[in-house]
N, C-alpha and C positions, 0 to 999 in steps of 0.2 A: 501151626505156629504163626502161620503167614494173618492168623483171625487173628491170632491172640497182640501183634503188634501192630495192627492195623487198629486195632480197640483202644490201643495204651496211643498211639500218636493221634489221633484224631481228636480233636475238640469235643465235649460234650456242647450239650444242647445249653445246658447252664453258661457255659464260655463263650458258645456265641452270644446268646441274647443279653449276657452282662457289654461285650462288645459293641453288637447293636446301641446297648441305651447308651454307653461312651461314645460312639458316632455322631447320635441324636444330641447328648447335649453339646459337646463339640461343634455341630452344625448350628446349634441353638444359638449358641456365645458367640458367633463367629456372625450370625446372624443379627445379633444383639449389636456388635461391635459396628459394624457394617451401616445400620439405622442411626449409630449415635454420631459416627465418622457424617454421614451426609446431613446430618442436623446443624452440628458442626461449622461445616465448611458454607453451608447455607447461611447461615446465622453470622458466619464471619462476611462471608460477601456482598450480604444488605446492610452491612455496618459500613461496610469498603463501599456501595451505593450511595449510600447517605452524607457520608464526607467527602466523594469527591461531587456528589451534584451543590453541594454548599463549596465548596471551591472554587465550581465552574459557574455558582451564581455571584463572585467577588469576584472573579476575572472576567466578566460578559462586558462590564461596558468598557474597559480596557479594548478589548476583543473588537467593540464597536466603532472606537473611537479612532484604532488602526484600521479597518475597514473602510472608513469615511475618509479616512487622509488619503488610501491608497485610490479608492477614487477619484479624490482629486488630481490625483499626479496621473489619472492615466493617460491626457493626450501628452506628456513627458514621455510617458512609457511607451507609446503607440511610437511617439517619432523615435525612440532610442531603435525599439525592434527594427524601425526601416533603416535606419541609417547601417546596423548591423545587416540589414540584408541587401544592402548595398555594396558593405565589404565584403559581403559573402560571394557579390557576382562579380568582383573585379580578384578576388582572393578565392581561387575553387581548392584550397585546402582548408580553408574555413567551413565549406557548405557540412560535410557531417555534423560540426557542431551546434548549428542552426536546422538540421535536420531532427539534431536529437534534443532540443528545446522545442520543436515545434514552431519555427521561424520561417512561413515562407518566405523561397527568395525572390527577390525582384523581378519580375520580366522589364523588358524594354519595349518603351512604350510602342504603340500600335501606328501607324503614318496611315490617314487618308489614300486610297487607294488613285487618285486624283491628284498627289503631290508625288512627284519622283524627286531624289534624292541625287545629286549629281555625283557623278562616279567618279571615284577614288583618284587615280590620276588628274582632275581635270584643273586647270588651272584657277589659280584663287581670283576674284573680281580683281579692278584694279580700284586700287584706292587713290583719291584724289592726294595733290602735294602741300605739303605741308609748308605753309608762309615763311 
C-alpha cells in the first residue's frame, strides 16, 4: 500500500513539466518587465539631463557675474577674516569657531632678535611738561 500512495501523491511527469514551462514564462515576463523598467527610467533621466543642462546654461552668467563681484570684494574679505582672527586671539572661546571655518588665528608678530623688549615692571620714560 505504501506503492500504491506514494503513486497517488507524487506529481506526474506531465505536472512537472507543465510547472517547468509556468516558471519559464514567469521568468520570461518578469524578465520582460525588468528591460522595460530600465528603458524606462533611462529615457526619463536624459530628459531630466537635458532640462536641467538648458537651465544651468540661463543661470551660467548670473553664476559669472557673482563670481566676479566676489572677487572683487576679496581683499574686504581677507581683512574681515583677520580682523576675526584677531578676536579670536584676544577671545580663546571664539577660536573653535574659527577653527571650524578654517580661520587661521593670528600669531604675534616675531621681534628682531637684536631688539629686547623692556620688562614688564620697568618704569615708563619720562615725558617732558606740558606749557
Amino acid at each position: 500500500m505504501n506503492e500504491l500512495e506514494q503513486t497517488q501523491n507524487s506529481p506526474t511527469q506531465s505536472d512537472l513539466n507543465a510547472q517547468i514551462e509556468r516558471l519559464q514564462r514567469l521568468t520570461n515576463l518578469l524578465l520582460l518587465a525588468l528591460i522595460v523598467l530600465s528603458f524606462t527610467v533611462t529615457a526619463f533621466l536624459a530628459v531630466q539631463s537635458v532640462r536641467t543642462s538648458r537651465e544651468l546654461d540661463q543661470i551660467r552668467p548670473q553664476g559669472l557675474q557673482v563670481s566676479e563681484a566676489l572677487k572683487k570684494q576679496d581683499p574686504m574679505i581677507q581683512a574681515f577674516k583677520g580682523k576675526l582672527a584677531e578676536y579670536g586671539q584676544t577671545h580663546p572661546d571664539f577660536a573653535p569657531i574659527l577653527a571650524k571655518y578654517g580661520i587661521p588665528a593670528v600669531q604675534a608678530p616675531v621681534l628682531p632678535s637684536n631688539l629686547q623688549m623692556p620688562p614688564p615692571n620697568a618704569p615708563a620714560a619720562p615725558t617732558a611738561p606740558k606749557k
